[in-house]
C-alpha positions in Angstrom: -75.2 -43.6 19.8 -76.0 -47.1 18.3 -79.1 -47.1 20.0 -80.0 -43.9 19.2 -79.6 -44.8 15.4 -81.3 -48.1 16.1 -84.7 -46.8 17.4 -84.8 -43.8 15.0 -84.4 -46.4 12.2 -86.7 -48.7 13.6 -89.4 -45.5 14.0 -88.9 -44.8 9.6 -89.3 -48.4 8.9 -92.6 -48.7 11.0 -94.0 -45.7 9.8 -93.1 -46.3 6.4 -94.4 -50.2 7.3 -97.7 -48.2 8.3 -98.3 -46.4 5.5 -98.5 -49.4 3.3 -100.5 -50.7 5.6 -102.9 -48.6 5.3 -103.3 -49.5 1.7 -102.6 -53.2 2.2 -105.6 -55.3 4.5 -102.5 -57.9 5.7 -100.5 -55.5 7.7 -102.0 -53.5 10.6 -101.7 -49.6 9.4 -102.8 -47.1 12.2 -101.3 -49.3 14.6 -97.6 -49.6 13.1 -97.9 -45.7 12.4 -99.1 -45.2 16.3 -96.0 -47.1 17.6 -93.6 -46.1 14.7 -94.2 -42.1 16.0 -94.3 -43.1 19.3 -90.4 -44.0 18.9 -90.0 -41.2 16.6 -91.2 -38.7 19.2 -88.0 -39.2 21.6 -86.1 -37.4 18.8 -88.3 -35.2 16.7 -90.2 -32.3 17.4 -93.0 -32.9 14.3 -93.7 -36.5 16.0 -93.9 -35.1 19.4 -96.7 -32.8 18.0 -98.5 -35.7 16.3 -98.7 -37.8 19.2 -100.2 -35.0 20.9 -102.9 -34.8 18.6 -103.4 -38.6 18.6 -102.7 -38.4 22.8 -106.3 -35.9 23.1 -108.2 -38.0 21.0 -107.0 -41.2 22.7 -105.9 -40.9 25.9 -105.8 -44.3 28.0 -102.5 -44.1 25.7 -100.9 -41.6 27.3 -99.8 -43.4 30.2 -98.2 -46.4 28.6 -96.5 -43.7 26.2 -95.5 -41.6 29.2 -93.6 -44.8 30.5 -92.0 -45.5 27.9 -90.8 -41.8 27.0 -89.4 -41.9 30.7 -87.4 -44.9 30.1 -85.8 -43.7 26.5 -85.5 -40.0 27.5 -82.8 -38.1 26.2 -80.2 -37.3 29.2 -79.9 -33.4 29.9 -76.5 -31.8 30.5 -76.2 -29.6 33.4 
């Protein structure tokens, strides 16, 4: 539970890190907002969808995300 809490904070704060980035040259925008819904994705649906979007248009990503989606995955009750 505390990890789960942990990673969904740390997702809002990157993505909300990469949006002022975006405005601001000192912080690295697209990137933070790239890892930030890469972490998001585990739990939401919407971020899922995005990545998807960003996964077709750049995908020599897809295998690092893959990996890392297999490590965090959610457990499924029988």
């Amino acid at each position: 539970m505390v990890k789960r809490v942990a990673f969904n904070a740390a997702g809002w704060l990157l993505l909300l890190l990469g949006a002022v980035g975006l405005f601001l040259p000192i912080l690295p925008g697209v990137l933070l907002m790239v890892i930030a819904l890469s972490i998001l994705s585990i739990e939401y649906a919407w971020a899922r969808r995005w990545m998807s979007t960003l996964l077709h248009r750049f995908p020599a990503t897809e295998k690092r995300l893959q990996l890392f989606l297999a490590r965090h995955e959610k457990p499924t009750s029988a």
